[in-house]
ZANU-914564 format. One record per residue: x, y, z of N, C-alpha, C in turn. Coordinates in steps of 0.02 Angstrom, whole numbers, padded with zeros to 5 digits, always signed. Atoms other than C-alpha are relative to their C-alpha. Layout:
BEGIN
XYZXYZXYZ/...
***
This chain:
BEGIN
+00021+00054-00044+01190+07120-00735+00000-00065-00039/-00003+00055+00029+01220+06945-00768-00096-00020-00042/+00059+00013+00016+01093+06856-00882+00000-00084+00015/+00010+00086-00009+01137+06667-00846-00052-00020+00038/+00050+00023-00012+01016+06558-00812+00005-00026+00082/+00016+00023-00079+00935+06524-00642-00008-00097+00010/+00014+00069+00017+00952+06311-00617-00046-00015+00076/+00078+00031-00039+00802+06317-00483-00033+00065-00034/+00039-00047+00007+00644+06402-00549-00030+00034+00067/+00048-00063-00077+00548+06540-00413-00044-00048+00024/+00040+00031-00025+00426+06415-00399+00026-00074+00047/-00051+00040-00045+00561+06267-00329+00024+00035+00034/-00030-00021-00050+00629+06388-00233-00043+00026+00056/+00063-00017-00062+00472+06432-00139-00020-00049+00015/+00026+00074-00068+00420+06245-00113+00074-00017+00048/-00050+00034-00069+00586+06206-00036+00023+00063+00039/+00000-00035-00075+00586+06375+00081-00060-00008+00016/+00069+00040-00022+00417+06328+00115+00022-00083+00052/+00003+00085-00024+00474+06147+00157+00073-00018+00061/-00060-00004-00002+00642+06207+00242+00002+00054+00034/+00009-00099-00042+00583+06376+00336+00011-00062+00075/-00007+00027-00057+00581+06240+00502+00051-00034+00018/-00038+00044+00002+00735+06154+00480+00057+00023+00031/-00048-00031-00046+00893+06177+00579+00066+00020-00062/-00053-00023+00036+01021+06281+00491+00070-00066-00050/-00062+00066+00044+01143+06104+00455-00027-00001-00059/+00027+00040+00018+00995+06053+00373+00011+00014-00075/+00001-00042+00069+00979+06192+00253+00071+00006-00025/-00066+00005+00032+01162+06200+00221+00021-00045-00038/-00010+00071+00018+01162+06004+00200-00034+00025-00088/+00030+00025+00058+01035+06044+00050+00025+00062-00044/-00020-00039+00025+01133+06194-00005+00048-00035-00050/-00045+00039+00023+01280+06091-00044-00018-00064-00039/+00011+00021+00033+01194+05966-00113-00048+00009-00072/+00020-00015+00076+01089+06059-00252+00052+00039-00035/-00046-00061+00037+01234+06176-00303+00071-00021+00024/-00078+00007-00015+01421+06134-00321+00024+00054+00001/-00022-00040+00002+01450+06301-00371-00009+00048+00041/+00039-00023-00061+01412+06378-00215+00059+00043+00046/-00038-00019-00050+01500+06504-00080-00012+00038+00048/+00034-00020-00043+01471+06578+00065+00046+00063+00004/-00016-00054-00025+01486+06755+00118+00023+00031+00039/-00045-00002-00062+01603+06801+00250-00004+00076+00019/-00014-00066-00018+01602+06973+00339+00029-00022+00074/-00020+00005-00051+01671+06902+00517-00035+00023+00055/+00026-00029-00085+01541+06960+00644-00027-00055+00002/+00021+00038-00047+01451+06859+00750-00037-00066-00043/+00017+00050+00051+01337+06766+00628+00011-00049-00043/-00041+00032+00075+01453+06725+00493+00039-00042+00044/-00037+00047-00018+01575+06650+00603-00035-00073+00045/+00042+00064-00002+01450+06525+00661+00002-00039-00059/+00032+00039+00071+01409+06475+00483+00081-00043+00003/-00073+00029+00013+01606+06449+00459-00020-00077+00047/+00000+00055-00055+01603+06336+00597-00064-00059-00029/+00069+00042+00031+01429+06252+00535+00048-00044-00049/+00001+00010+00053+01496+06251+00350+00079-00054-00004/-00025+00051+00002+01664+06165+00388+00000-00049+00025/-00010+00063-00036+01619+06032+00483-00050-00036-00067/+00032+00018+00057+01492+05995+00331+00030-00015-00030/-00009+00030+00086+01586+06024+00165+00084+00034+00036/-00065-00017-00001+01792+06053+00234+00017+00021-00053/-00038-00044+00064+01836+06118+00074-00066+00056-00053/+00045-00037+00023+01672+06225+00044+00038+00078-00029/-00027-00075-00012+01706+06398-00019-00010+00066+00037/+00048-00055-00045+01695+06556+00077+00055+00042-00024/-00016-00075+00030+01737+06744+00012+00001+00046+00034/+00019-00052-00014+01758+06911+00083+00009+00050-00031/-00020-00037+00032+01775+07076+00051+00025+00041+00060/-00057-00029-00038+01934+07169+00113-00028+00075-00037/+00011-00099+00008+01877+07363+00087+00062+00040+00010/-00059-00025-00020+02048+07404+00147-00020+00039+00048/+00000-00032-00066+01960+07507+00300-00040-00050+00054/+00039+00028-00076+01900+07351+00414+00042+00019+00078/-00048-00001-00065+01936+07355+00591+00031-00024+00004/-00075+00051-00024+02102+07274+00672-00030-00045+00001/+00023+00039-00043+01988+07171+00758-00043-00058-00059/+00021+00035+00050+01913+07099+00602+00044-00035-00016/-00066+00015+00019+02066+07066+00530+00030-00052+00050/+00000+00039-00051+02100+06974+00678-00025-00068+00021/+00023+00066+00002+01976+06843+00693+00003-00052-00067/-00018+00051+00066+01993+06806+00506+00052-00035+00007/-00063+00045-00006+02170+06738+00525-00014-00053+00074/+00014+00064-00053+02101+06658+00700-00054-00060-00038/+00051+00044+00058+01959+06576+00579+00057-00037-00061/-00040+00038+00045+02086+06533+00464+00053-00062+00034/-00043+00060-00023+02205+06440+00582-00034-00046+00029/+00044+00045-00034+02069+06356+00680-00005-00056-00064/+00054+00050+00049+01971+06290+00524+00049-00012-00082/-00039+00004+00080+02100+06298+00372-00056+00008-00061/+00065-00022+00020+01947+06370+00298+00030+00012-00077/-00020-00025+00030+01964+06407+00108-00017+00066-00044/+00046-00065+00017+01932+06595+00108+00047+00029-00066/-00026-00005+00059+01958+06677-00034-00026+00084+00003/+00021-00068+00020+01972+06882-00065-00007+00030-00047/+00002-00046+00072+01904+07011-00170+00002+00107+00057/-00047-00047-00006+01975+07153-00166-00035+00066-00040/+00036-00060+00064+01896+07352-00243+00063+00002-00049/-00032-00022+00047+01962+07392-00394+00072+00072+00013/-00050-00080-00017+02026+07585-00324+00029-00017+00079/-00029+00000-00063+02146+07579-00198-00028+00068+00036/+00027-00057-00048+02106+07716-00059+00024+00059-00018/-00037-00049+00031+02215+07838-00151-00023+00010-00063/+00018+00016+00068+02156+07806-00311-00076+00035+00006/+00084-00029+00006+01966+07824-00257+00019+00070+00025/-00019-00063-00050+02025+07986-00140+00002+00055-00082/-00014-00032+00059+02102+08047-00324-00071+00018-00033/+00076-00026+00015+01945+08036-00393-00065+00009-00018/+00050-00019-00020+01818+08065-00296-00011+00052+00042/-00015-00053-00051+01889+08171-00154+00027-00036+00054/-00010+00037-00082+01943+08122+00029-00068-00010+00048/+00052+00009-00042+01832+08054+00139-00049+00001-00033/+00059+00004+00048+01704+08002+00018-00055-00047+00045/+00040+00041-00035+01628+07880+00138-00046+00038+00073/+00056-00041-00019+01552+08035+00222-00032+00044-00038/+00030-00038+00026+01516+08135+00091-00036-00024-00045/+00043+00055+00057+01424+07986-00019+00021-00062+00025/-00010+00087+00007+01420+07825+00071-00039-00049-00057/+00016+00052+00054+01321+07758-00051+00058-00018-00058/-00027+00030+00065+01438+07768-00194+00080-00014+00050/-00037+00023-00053+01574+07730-00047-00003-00081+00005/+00001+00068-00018+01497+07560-00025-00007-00032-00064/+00027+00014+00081+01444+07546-00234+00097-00032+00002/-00077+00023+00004+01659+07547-00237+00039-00059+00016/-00066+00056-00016+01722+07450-00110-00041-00056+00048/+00021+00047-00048+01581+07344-00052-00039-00061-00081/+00041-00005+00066+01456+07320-00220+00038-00048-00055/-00023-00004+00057+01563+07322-00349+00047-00079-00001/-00033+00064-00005+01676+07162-00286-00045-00063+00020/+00039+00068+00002+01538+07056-00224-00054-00001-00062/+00037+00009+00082+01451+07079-00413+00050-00037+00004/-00057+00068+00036+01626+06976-00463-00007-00029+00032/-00014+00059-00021+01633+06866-00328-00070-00044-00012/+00047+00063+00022+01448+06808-00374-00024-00009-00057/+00021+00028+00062+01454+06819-00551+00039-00061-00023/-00016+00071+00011+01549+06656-00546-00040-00043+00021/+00076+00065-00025+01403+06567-00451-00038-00019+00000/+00098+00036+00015+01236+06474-00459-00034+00027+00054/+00066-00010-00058+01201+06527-00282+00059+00018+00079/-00027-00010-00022+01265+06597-00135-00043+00000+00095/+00016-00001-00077+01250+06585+00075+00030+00052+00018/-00033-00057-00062+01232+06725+00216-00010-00015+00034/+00016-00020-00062+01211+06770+00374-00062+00026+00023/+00061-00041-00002+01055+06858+00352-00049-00016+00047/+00049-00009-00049+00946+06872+00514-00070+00030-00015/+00068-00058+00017+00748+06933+00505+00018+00039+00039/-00013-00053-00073+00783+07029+00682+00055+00028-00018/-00062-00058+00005+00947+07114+00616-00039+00069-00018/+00043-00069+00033+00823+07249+00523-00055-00012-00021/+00058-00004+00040+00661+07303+00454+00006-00060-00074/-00005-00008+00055+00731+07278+00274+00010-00087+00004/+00002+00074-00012+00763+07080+00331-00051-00023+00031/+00066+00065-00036+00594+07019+00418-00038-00035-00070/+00013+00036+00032+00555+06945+00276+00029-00051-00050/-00047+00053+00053+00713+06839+00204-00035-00063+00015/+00033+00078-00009+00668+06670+00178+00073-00032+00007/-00023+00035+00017+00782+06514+00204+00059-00004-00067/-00033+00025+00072+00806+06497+00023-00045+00067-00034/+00065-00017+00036+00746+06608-00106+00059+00016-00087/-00056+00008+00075+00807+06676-00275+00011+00120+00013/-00025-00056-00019+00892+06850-00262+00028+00021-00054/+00005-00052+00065+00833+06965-00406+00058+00039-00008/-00022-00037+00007+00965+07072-00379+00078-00023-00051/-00049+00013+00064+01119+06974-00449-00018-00092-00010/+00025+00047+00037+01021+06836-00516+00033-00073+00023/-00015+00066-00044+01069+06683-00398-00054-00006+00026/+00047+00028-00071+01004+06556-00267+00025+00022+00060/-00031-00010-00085+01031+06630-00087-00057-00044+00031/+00015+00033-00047+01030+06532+00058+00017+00032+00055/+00003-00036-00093+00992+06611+00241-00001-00039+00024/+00005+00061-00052+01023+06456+00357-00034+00043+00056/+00026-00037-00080+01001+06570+00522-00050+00060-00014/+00063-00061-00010+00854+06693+00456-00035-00008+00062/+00089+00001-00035+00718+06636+00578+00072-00001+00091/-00056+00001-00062+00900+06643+00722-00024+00088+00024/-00003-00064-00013+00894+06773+00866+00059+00015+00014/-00068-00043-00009+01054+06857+00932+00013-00029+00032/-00030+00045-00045+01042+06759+01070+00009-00098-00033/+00016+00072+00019+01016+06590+00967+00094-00001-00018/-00083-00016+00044+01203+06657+00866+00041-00009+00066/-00058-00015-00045+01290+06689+01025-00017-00084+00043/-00008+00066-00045+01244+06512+01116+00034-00055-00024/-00040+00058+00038+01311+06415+00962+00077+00028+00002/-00070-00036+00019+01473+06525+00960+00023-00029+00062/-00033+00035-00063+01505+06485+01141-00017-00067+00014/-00001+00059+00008+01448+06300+01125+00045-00050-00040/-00070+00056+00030+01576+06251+01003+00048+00086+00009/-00082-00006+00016+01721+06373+01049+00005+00048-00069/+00009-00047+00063+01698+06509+00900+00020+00042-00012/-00016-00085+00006+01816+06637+00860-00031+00054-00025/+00041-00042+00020+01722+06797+00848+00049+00079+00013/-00022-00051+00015+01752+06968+00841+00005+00044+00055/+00013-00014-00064+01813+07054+01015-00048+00064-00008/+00038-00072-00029+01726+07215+00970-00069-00013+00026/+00045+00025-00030+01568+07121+01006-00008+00019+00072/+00007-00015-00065+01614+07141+01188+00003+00089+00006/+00012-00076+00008+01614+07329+01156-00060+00039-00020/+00095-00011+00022+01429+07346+01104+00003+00023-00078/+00002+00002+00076+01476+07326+00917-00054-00055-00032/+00016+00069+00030+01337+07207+00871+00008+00000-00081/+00014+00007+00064+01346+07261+00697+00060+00034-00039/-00068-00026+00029+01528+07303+00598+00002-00009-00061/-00024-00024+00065+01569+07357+00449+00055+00040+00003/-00101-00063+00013+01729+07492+00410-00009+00031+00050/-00043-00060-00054+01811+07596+00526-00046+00051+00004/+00046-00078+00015+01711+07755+00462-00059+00007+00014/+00121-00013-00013+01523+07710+00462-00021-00042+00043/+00042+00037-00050+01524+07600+00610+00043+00014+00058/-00012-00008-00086+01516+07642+00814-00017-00050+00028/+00045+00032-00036+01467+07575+00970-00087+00008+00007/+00079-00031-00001+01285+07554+01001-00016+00021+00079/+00008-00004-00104+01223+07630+01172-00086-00041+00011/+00087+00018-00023+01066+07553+01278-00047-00010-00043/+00070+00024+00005+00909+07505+01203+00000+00052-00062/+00018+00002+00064+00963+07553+01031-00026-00048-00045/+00010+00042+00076+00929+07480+00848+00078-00043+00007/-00087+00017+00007+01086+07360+00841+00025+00011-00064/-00026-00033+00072+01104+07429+00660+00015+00064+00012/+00016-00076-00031+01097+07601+00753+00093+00024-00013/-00079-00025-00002+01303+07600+00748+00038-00010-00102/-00021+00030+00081+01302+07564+00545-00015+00085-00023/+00009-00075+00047+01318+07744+00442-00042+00049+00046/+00037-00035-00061+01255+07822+00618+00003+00090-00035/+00013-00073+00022+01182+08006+00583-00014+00005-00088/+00028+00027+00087+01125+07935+00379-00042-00034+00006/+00065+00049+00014+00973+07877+00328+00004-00054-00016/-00016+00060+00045+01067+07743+00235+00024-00062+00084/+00012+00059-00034+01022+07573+00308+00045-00077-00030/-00030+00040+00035+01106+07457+00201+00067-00005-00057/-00053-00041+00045+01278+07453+00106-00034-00040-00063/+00014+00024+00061+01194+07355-00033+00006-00065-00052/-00033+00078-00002+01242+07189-00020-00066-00037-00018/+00069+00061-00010+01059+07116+00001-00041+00058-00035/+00058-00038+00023+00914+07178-00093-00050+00005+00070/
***
Protein backbone atom coordinates (compact mmCIF):
# COMPACT_ATOMS: atom_id res chain seq x y z
CA UNK A 1 0.00 0.00 0.00
CA UNK A 2 1.14 3.31 -0.93
CA UNK A 3 2.89 5.37 1.80
CA UNK A 4 2.80 8.96 0.18
CA UNK A 5 1.78 11.57 1.96
CA UNK A 6 -1.84 12.73 2.50
CA UNK A 7 -1.80 16.88 1.38
CA UNK A 8 -5.15 17.47 3.56
CA UNK A 9 -4.83 16.28 7.18
CA UNK A 10 -8.22 14.07 8.73
CA UNK A 11 -8.82 16.96 10.58
CA UNK A 12 -9.20 19.47 7.18
CA UNK A 13 -10.96 16.98 5.76
CA UNK A 14 -13.63 16.78 8.40
CA UNK A 15 -14.02 20.66 8.66
CA UNK A 16 -14.60 20.92 4.97
CA UNK A 17 -17.19 17.75 4.90
CA UNK A 18 -18.60 19.31 7.79
CA UNK A 19 -18.76 22.72 5.92
CA UNK A 20 -19.67 21.04 2.47
CA UNK A 21 -22.14 18.03 3.63
CA UNK A 22 -25.06 20.90 2.36
CA UNK A 23 -23.69 22.02 -0.72
CA UNK A 24 -24.87 21.13 -4.18
CA UNK A 25 -22.75 18.53 -5.83
CA UNK A 26 -21.08 21.52 -8.52
CA UNK A 27 -20.12 22.96 -5.44
CA UNK A 28 -18.19 20.15 -4.07
CA UNK A 29 -16.67 19.29 -7.36
CA UNK A 30 -15.87 23.12 -7.86
CA UNK A 31 -13.69 22.62 -4.54
CA UNK A 32 -12.46 19.26 -5.63
CA UNK A 33 -10.77 20.70 -8.56
CA UNK A 34 -9.61 23.40 -6.95
CA UNK A 35 -7.64 21.77 -3.92
CA UNK A 36 -6.18 18.90 -6.05
CA UNK A 37 -4.81 19.04 -9.66
CA UNK A 38 -4.04 15.60 -9.43
CA UNK A 39 -7.39 14.41 -9.28
CA UNK A 40 -9.82 11.78 -11.26
CA UNK A 41 -12.91 10.59 -11.23
CA UNK A 42 -14.23 7.12 -11.24
CA UNK A 43 -16.28 5.95 -14.02
CA UNK A 44 -18.34 2.69 -13.93
CA UNK A 45 -21.29 4.04 -16.40
CA UNK A 46 -24.50 3.51 -14.40
CA UNK A 47 -26.79 5.95 -13.57
CA UNK A 48 -24.80 8.03 -11.03
CA UNK A 49 -21.55 8.27 -12.67
CA UNK A 50 -22.92 9.43 -15.80
CA UNK A 51 -24.40 12.40 -14.12
CA UNK A 52 -21.07 13.32 -12.56
CA UNK A 53 -19.57 13.10 -16.28
CA UNK A 54 -22.02 15.50 -17.30
CA UNK A 55 -21.50 17.70 -13.92
CA UNK A 56 -17.61 17.25 -14.24
CA UNK A 57 -17.33 18.40 -17.90
CA UNK A 58 -19.11 21.28 -17.96
CA UNK A 59 -16.74 22.27 -14.87
CA UNK A 60 -13.14 21.18 -15.70
CA UNK A 61 -13.51 19.97 -19.89
CA UNK A 62 -10.33 18.34 -19.68
CA UNK A 63 -10.79 16.78 -16.07
CA UNK A 64 -9.75 13.19 -15.84
CA UNK A 65 -11.99 10.23 -15.64
CA UNK A 66 -10.90 6.31 -15.50
CA UNK A 67 -12.52 3.04 -15.76
CA UNK A 68 -12.15 -0.29 -15.40
CA UNK A 69 -12.76 -2.62 -18.45
CA UNK A 70 -12.93 -6.26 -16.61
CA UNK A 71 -13.31 -7.59 -20.06
CA UNK A 72 -16.92 -9.14 -18.86
CA UNK A 73 -19.10 -5.71 -18.82
CA UNK A 74 -22.33 -5.72 -20.41
CA UNK A 75 -22.90 -4.63 -24.25
CA UNK A 76 -24.91 -2.09 -22.86
CA UNK A 77 -22.13 -0.59 -20.83
CA UNK A 78 -19.92 -0.56 -23.47
CA UNK A 79 -22.42 1.29 -25.18
CA UNK A 80 -23.05 4.33 -23.31
CA UNK A 81 -19.28 4.77 -22.76
CA UNK A 82 -18.63 5.49 -26.46
CA UNK A 83 -22.18 7.51 -26.32
CA UNK A 84 -20.38 9.49 -23.24
CA UNK A 85 -17.45 9.75 -25.18
CA UNK A 86 -18.96 11.29 -28.35
CA UNK A 87 -21.33 13.55 -26.54
CA UNK A 88 -18.68 15.00 -24.06
CA UNK A 89 -15.14 14.21 -25.71
CA UNK A 90 -14.62 13.25 -22.17
CA UNK A 91 -10.94 12.24 -21.39
CA UNK A 92 -11.48 8.66 -20.19
CA UNK A 93 -8.79 6.79 -19.69
CA UNK A 94 -8.54 2.68 -19.15
CA UNK A 95 -7.13 0.26 -16.90
CA UNK A 96 -7.14 -2.78 -17.81
CA UNK A 97 -6.45 -6.49 -15.30
CA UNK A 98 -3.31 -7.69 -15.63
CA UNK A 99 -4.71 -11.63 -16.61
CA UNK A 100 -6.54 -11.79 -19.58
CA UNK A 101 -9.70 -14.17 -19.12
CA UNK A 102 -7.64 -17.06 -20.32
CA UNK A 103 -4.78 -16.40 -18.47
CA UNK A 104 -6.80 -16.02 -15.06
CA UNK A 105 -9.09 -19.29 -16.29
CA UNK A 106 -5.29 -20.98 -16.61
CA UNK A 107 -4.72 -20.28 -13.29
CA UNK A 108 -7.27 -20.27 -11.28
CA UNK A 109 -9.88 -22.45 -13.05
CA UNK A 110 -13.04 -21.46 -15.19
CA UNK A 111 -15.56 -19.61 -13.86
CA UNK A 112 -13.76 -18.28 -10.96
CA UNK A 113 -16.21 -15.45 -10.53
CA UNK A 114 -18.51 -18.13 -9.04
CA UNK A 115 -16.37 -20.13 -7.35
CA UNK A 116 -14.41 -17.00 -5.49
CA UNK A 117 -15.83 -13.72 -6.39
CA UNK A 118 -13.83 -12.19 -4.07
CA UNK A 119 -10.52 -12.97 -5.52
CA UNK A 120 -12.60 -12.54 -8.99
CA UNK A 121 -13.06 -8.91 -8.18
CA UNK A 122 -9.27 -8.68 -6.11
CA UNK A 123 -8.15 -9.47 -10.20
CA UNK A 124 -10.08 -7.65 -12.36
CA UNK A 125 -11.68 -4.98 -10.31
CA UNK A 126 -9.01 -4.26 -7.12
CA UNK A 127 -6.00 -4.83 -8.48
CA UNK A 128 -6.33 -2.02 -11.48
CA UNK A 129 -7.98 0.63 -9.49
CA UNK A 130 -4.83 0.26 -6.79
CA UNK A 131 -2.79 1.60 -10.19
CA UNK A 132 -5.13 3.89 -11.35
CA UNK A 133 -5.04 5.65 -7.77
CA UNK A 134 -1.62 5.19 -6.94
CA UNK A 135 -0.91 8.07 -9.28
CA UNK A 136 -3.27 10.44 -7.28
CA UNK A 137 -3.78 12.85 -4.34
CA UNK A 138 -7.46 12.14 -4.43
CA UNK A 139 -10.11 10.71 -6.21
CA UNK A 140 -14.22 11.24 -7.05
CA UNK A 141 -17.31 8.73 -7.01
CA UNK A 142 -20.56 8.10 -7.31
CA UNK A 143 -21.07 6.90 -3.95
CA UNK A 144 -24.77 7.22 -2.67
CA UNK A 145 -25.69 6.71 1.34
CA UNK A 146 -29.13 4.90 0.04
CA UNK A 147 -27.22 2.57 -2.46
CA UNK A 148 -26.32 0.24 0.82
CA UNK A 149 -25.91 -0.31 4.43
CA UNK A 150 -22.05 -0.29 3.95
CA UNK A 151 -22.57 3.56 2.42
CA UNK A 152 -24.97 5.47 5.00
CA UNK A 153 -22.28 6.89 6.26
CA UNK A 154 -19.88 8.33 3.30
CA UNK A 155 -19.27 11.77 3.75
CA UNK A 156 -18.89 14.46 0.96
CA UNK A 157 -15.24 14.50 1.40
CA UNK A 158 -13.27 12.38 3.57
CA UNK A 159 -9.86 10.63 3.49
CA UNK A 160 -10.04 6.92 2.36
CA UNK A 161 -7.79 4.70 4.61
CA UNK A 162 -7.88 2.16 2.28
CA UNK A 163 -5.58 3.46 -0.59
CA UNK A 164 -4.48 6.45 1.18
CA UNK A 165 -6.20 9.41 -0.83
CA UNK A 166 -8.79 12.29 -0.68
CA UNK A 167 -12.27 10.96 -1.90
CA UNK A 168 -14.86 13.05 -2.95
CA UNK A 169 -18.75 11.85 -2.93
CA UNK A 170 -20.51 14.93 -4.62
CA UNK A 171 -24.04 12.96 -4.71
CA UNK A 172 -23.75 10.99 -1.17
CA UNK A 173 -26.65 12.72 0.59
CA UNK A 174 -28.55 12.12 -3.60
CA UNK A 175 -31.61 9.75 -3.83
CA UNK A 176 -32.25 7.60 -6.95
CA UNK A 177 -34.78 9.74 -7.76
CA UNK A 178 -32.57 13.03 -7.25
CA UNK A 179 -29.84 10.93 -10.08
CA UNK A 180 -32.54 10.17 -12.47
CA UNK A 181 -34.15 13.93 -12.63
CA UNK A 182 -30.66 15.40 -13.40
CA UNK A 183 -30.03 12.66 -16.12
CA UNK A 184 -33.29 13.55 -17.81
CA UNK A 185 -32.88 17.37 -17.23
CA UNK A 186 -29.80 17.74 -19.17
CA UNK A 187 -30.22 14.87 -21.79
CA UNK A 188 -27.73 12.12 -20.15
CA UNK A 189 -26.63 9.13 -21.78
CA UNK A 190 -27.19 6.31 -19.44
CA UNK A 191 -27.27 2.84 -19.42
CA UNK A 192 -30.49 1.14 -21.23
CA UNK A 193 -30.39 -1.77 -18.84
CA UNK A 194 -31.67 0.68 -16.31
CA UNK A 195 -34.99 0.34 -18.08
CA UNK A 196 -34.76 -3.41 -17.32
CA UNK A 197 -34.71 -3.13 -13.47
CA UNK A 198 -30.83 -3.13 -13.45
CA UNK A 199 -30.39 -0.34 -10.94
CA UNK A 200 -27.11 -1.64 -10.02
CA UNK A 201 -24.38 -3.24 -12.84
CA UNK A 202 -21.41 -4.61 -12.67
CA UNK A 203 -20.15 -7.87 -15.09
CA UNK A 204 -22.19 -10.09 -16.92
CA UNK A 205 -21.77 -12.92 -14.19
CA UNK A 206 -22.61 -11.36 -10.75
CA UNK A 207 -25.23 -9.04 -11.89
CA UNK A 208 -29.29 -9.60 -12.68
CA UNK A 209 -32.40 -7.92 -12.78
CA UNK A 210 -33.86 -6.83 -9.53
CA UNK A 211 -37.62 -7.90 -9.02
CA UNK A 212 -40.28 -5.71 -6.82
CA UNK A 213 -39.53 -4.29 -3.59
CA UNK A 214 -36.03 -5.62 -3.57
CA UNK A 215 -32.54 -4.29 -2.18
CA UNK A 216 -31.37 -2.49 -5.51
CA UNK A 217 -27.94 -4.13 -4.69
CA UNK A 218 -30.12 -7.37 -4.51
CA UNK A 219 -29.01 -8.10 -8.41
CA UNK A 220 -25.02 -7.61 -7.44
CA UNK A 221 -23.32 -11.33 -6.64
CA UNK A 222 -27.18 -12.44 -6.12
CA UNK A 223 -27.25 -15.84 -3.97
CA UNK A 224 -23.46 -14.47 -2.04
CA UNK A 225 -23.11 -12.85 0.95
CA UNK A 226 -20.58 -10.65 -0.78
CA UNK A 227 -21.85 -7.08 -0.84
CA UNK A 228 -19.15 -5.22 -2.24
CA UNK A 229 -16.46 -5.87 -5.03
CA UNK A 230 -13.99 -3.81 -3.00
CA UNK A 231 -13.65 -0.69 -4.51
CA UNK A 232 -14.83 1.42 -1.37
CA UNK A 233 -13.86 0.59 2.09
Amino acid sequence: MSTKQLLLTAEQVAELNEQYVGKTPQEILQLAFEKFDNISFACSFGAEDVALVDMIVKIKPDAKIFYLDTDVLFEETYQVRDEILNKYSANLIKYSPLLTLEEQADQHGDNLWSNDPNACCNIRKVEPLTRALSTLDAWITGIRRDQAPTRANAGVIEVDTKFNLIKFNPIALWTWEDVWAYIRANDVPYNKLHDQNYPSIGCIHCTRAVAPGEDPRAGRWSGNDKTECGLHK
